[in-house]
C-alpha positions as a printed NumPy array, in Angstrom:
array([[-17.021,   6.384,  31.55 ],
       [-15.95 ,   9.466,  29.142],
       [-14.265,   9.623,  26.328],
       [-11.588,  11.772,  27.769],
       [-10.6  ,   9.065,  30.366],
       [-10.733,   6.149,  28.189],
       [ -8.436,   8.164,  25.941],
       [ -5.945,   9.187,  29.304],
       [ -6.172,   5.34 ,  30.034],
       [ -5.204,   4.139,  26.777],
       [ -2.503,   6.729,  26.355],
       [ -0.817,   5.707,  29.72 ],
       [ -0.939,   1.927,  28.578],
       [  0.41 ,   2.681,  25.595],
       [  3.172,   5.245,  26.575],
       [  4.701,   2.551,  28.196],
       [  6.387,   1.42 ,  24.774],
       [  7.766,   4.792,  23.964],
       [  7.859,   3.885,  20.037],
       [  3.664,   4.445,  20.273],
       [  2.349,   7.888,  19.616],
       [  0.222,   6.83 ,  22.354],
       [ -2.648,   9.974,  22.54 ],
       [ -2.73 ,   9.75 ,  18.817],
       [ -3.204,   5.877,  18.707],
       [ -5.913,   6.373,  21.561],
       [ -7.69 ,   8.987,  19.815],
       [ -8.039,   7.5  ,  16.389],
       [ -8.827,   4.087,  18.223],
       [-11.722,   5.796,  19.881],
       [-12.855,   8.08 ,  17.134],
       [-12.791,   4.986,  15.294],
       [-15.196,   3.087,  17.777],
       [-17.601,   6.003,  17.616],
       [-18.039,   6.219,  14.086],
       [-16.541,   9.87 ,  14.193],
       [-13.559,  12.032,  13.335],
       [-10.328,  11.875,  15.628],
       [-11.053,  16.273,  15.338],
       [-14.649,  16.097,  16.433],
       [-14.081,  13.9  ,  19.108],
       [-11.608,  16.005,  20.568],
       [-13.679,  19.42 ,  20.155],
       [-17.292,  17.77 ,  21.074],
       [-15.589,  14.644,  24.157],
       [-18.436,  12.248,  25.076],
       [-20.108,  12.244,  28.22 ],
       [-20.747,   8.744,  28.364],
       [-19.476,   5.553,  26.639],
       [-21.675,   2.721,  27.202],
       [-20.161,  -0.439,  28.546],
       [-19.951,  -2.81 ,  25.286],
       [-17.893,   0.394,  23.818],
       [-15.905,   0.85 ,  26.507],
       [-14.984,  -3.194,  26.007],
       [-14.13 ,  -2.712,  22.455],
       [-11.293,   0.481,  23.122],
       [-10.061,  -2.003,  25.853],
       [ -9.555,  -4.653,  23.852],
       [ -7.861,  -2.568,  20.753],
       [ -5.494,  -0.843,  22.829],
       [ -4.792,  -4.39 ,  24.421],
       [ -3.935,  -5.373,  20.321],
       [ -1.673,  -2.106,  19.815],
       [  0.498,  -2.562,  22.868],
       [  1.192,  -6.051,  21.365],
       [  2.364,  -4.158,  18.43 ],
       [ -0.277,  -4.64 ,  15.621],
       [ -0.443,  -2.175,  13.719],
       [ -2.904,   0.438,  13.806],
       [ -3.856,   0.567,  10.506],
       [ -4.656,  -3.415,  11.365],
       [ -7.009,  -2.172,  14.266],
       [ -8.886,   0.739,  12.434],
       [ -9.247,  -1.42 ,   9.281],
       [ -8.324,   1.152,   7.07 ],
       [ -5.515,   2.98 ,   6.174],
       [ -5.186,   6.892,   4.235],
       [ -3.288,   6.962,   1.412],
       [ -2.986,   9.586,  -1.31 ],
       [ -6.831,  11.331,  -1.112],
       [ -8.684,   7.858,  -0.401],
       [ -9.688,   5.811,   2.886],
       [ -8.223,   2.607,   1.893],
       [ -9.659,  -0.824,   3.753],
       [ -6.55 ,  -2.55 ,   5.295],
       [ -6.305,  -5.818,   6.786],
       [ -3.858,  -8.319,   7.713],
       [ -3.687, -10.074,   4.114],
       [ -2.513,  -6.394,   2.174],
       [  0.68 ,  -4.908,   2.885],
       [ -0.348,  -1.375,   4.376],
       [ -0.04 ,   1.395,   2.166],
       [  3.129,   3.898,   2.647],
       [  3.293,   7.506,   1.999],
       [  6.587,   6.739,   0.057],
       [  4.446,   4.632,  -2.312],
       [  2.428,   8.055,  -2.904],
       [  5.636,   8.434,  -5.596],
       [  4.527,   6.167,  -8.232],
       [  1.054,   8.098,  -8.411],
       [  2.988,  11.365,  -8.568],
       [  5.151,  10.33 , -11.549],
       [  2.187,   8.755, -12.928],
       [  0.228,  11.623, -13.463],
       [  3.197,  13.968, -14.191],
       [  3.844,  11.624, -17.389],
       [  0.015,  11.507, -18.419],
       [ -2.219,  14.046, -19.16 ],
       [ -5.927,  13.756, -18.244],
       [ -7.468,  13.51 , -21.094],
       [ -5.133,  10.206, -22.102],
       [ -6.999,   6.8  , -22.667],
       [ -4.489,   4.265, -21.131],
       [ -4.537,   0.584, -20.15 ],
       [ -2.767,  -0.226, -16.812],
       [ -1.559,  -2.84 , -15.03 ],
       [ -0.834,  -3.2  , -11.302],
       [  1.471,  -6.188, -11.076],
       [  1.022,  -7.125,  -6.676],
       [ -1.715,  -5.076,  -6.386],
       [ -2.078,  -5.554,  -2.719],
       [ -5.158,  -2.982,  -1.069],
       [ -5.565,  -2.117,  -4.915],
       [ -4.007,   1.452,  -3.734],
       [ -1.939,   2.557,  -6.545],
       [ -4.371,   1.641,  -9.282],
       [ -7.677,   3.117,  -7.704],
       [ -5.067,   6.056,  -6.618],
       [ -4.547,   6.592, -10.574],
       [ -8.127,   5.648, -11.58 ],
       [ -9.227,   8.685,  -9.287],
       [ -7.145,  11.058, -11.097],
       [ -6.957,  10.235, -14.704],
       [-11.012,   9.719, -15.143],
       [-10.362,   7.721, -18.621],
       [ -7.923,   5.199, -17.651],
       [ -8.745,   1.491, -17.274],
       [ -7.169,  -1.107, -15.58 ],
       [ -6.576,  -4.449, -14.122],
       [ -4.653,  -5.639, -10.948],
       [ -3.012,  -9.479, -10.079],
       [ -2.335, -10.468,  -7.059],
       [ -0.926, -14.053,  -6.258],
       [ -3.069, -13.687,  -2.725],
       [ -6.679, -14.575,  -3.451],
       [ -7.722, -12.447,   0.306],
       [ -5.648,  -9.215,  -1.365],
       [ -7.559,  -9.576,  -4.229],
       [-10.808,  -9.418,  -2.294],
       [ -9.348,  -6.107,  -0.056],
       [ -8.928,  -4.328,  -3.49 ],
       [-12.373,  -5.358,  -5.231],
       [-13.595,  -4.014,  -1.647],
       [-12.058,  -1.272,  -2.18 ],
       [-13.073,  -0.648,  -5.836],
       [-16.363,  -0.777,  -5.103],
       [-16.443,   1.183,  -1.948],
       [-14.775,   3.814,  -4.595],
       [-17.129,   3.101,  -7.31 ],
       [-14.884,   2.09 ,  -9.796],
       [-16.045,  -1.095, -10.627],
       [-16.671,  -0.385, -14.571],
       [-12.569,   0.582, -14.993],
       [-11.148,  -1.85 , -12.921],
       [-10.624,  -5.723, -12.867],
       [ -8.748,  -7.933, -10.221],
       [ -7.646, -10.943, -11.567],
       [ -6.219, -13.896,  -8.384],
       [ -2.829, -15.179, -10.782],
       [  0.6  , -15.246, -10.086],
       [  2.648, -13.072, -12.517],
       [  4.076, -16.352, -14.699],
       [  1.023, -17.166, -15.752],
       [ -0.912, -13.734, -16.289],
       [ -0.935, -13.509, -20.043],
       [ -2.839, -10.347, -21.994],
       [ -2.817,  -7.809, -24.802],
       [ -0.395,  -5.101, -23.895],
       [ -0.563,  -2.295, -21.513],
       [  0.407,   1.447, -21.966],
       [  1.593,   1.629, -18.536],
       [  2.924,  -1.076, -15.868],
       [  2.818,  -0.009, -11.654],
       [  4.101,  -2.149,  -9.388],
       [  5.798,  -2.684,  -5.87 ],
       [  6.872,  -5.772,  -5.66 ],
       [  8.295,  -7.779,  -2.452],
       [ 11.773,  -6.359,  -2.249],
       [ 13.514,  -7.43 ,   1.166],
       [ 16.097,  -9.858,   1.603],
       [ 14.929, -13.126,   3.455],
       [ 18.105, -12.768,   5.832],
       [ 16.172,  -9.243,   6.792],
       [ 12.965,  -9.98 ,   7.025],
       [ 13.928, -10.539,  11.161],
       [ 15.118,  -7.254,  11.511],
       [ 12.232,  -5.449,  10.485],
       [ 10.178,  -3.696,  13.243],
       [  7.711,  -5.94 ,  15.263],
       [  4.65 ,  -4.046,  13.732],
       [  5.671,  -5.163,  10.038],
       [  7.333,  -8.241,  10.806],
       [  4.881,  -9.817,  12.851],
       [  1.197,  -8.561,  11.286],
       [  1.987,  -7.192,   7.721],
       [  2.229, -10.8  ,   5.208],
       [  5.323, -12.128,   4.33 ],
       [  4.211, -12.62 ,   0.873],
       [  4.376,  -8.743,   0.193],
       [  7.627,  -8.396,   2.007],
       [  9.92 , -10.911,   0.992],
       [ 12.04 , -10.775,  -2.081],
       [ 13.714, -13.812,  -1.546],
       [ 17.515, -14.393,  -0.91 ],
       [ 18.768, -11.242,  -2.895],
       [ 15.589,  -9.174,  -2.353],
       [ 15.544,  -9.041,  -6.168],
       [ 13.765, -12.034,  -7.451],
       [ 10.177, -10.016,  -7.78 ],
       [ 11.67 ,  -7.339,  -8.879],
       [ 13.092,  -9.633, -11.555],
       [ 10.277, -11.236, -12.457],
       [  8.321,  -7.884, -12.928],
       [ 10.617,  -6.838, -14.883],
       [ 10.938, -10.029, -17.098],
       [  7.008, -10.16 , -17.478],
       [  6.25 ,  -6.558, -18.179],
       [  8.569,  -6.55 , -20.958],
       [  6.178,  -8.797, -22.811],
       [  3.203,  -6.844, -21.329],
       [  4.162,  -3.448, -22.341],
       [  3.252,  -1.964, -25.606],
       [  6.479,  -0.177, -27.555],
       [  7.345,   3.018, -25.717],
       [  5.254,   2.088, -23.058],
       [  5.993,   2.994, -19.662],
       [  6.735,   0.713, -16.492],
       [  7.346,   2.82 , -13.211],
       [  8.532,   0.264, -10.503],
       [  8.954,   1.017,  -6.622],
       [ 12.801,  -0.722,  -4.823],
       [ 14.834,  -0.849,  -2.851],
       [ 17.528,   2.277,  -2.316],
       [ 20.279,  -0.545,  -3.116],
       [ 18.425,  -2.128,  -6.099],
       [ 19.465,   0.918,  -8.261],
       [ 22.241,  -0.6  , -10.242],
       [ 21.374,  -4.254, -10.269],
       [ 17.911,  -3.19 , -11.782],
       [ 19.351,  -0.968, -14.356],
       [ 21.538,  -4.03 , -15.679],
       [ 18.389,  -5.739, -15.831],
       [ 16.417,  -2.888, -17.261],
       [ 18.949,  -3.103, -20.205],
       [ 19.051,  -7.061, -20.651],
       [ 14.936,  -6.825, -21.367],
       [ 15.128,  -3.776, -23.56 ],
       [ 14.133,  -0.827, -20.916],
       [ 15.296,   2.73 , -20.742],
       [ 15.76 ,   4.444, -17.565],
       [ 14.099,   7.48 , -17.76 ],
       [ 14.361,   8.694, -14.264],
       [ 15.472,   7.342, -10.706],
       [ 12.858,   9.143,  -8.369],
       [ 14.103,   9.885,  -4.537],
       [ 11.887,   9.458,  -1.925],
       [ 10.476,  11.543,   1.225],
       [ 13.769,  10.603,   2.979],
       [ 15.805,  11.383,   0.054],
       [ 16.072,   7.621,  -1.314],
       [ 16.171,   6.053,  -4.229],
       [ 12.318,   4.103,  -4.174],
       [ 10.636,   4.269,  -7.776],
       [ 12.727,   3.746, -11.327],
       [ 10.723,   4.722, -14.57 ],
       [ 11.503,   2.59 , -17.533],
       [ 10.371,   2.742, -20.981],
       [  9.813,  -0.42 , -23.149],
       [ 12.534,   0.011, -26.163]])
């Protein structure tokens, strides 16, 4: 069989749920098999797909209809101007998470020598994000999941920054270091009670532990914020990604751990995501 009927036959399973881009998803899945881009498969369509191939699209469309996600299927995910490896045990990166990077490198120059510290690091996509564009920063990133910690040393070395980066497996109570110019984080910020609600691609593949922020959606948040006033050196900077209702709450807790709140940053939808804080 082609590749332009194993993409029409994958589209039509898939168009069936109309929440799939289904000719996109069938395309990248495809592209993906074949090792090339989702552009050059559509200019230069294969003749013939041999058999075991032709097995493999079957069975990952079979996995998107059930609503994993494709970043889940592809094992990778884009985010900011890296391929990112994405799997089941790291939350998949979001384009509104691009913010943090943005403010990041609007509040340091390149020519800075910072420390940083990713507190959740995940897919290890905010840090490496940074470490790409500010060449002299070094960092380290916890994670209380020992399989996220191997996604983002995966992904360190895949972007060769092994020399500026450590990931350390701890939970956030017991991380204890000299102090850091900078904190990033996004921490678990959904209520329990909401977890439910969520779509069936995020609340049945992406890991709880990355999504849920307990009964009030604020006790990570909390605890960040409790930590990385300890962590953070005197005018250092903490820039921390929420929820668009966490504004207030967060600024009363900003203020109880000695924090200024430089900015509230909106995201692409116009929401209140990322707050900027500075240690007092």
């Amino acid at each position: 069989m082609n590749s332009i009927k194993l993409i029409k036959i994958g589209t039509k399973i898939l168009e069936k749920n109309s929440k799939f881009n289904a000719a996109l998803d069938s395309e990248l899945i495809l592209s993906n098999i074949l090792k090339i881009t989702r552009e050059k498969l559509i200019i230069y369509p294969r003749k013939k797909i041999n058999k075991s191939l032709e097995n493999k699209f079957n069975s990952d469309i079979k996995e998107r209809k059930l609503k994993k996600p494709i970043a889940y299927i592809l094992g990778y995910k884009e985010f900011w101007k890296q391929k990112f490896i994405t799997n089941p045990s790291v939350l998949i990166p979001r384009p509104d998470t691009e913010l943090i990077i943005e403010k990041v490198l609007k509040n340091f120059k390149k020519n800075e020598n910072k420390n940083i510290l990713d507190i959740g690091t995940g897919s290890g996509c905010i840090i490496l994000s940074i470490l790409l564009e500010r060449k002299k920063f070094r960092g380290v990133g916890i994670d209380l999941s020992k399989q996220a910690i191997n996604v983002a040393k995966m992904n360190a070395k895949m972007q060769q920054f092994a020399n500026r980066i450590r990931f350390i497996n701890t939970d956030i109570d017991n991380f204890f270091s000299y102090k850091y110019d900078l904190i990033v984080s996004n921490p678990p910020y959904i209520k329990k009670s909401k977890i439910n609600n969520l779509i069936e691609d995020v609340k049945n593949f992406e890991p709880k532990l990355a999504l849920d922020g307990g009964p009030d959606g604020f006790s990570a948040v909390l605890k960040v914020i409790k930590k990385s006033s300890k962590l953070l050196r005197k005018n250092g900077m903490m820039f921390l990604e929420i929820d668009s209702t966490q504004v207030i709450k967060t600024k009363e807790m900003l203020i109880k751990y000695k924090f200024y709140t430089k900015e509230v940053c909106k995201d692409l939808s116009g929401e209140n995501r990322c707050i900027i804080a500075i240690k007092l």
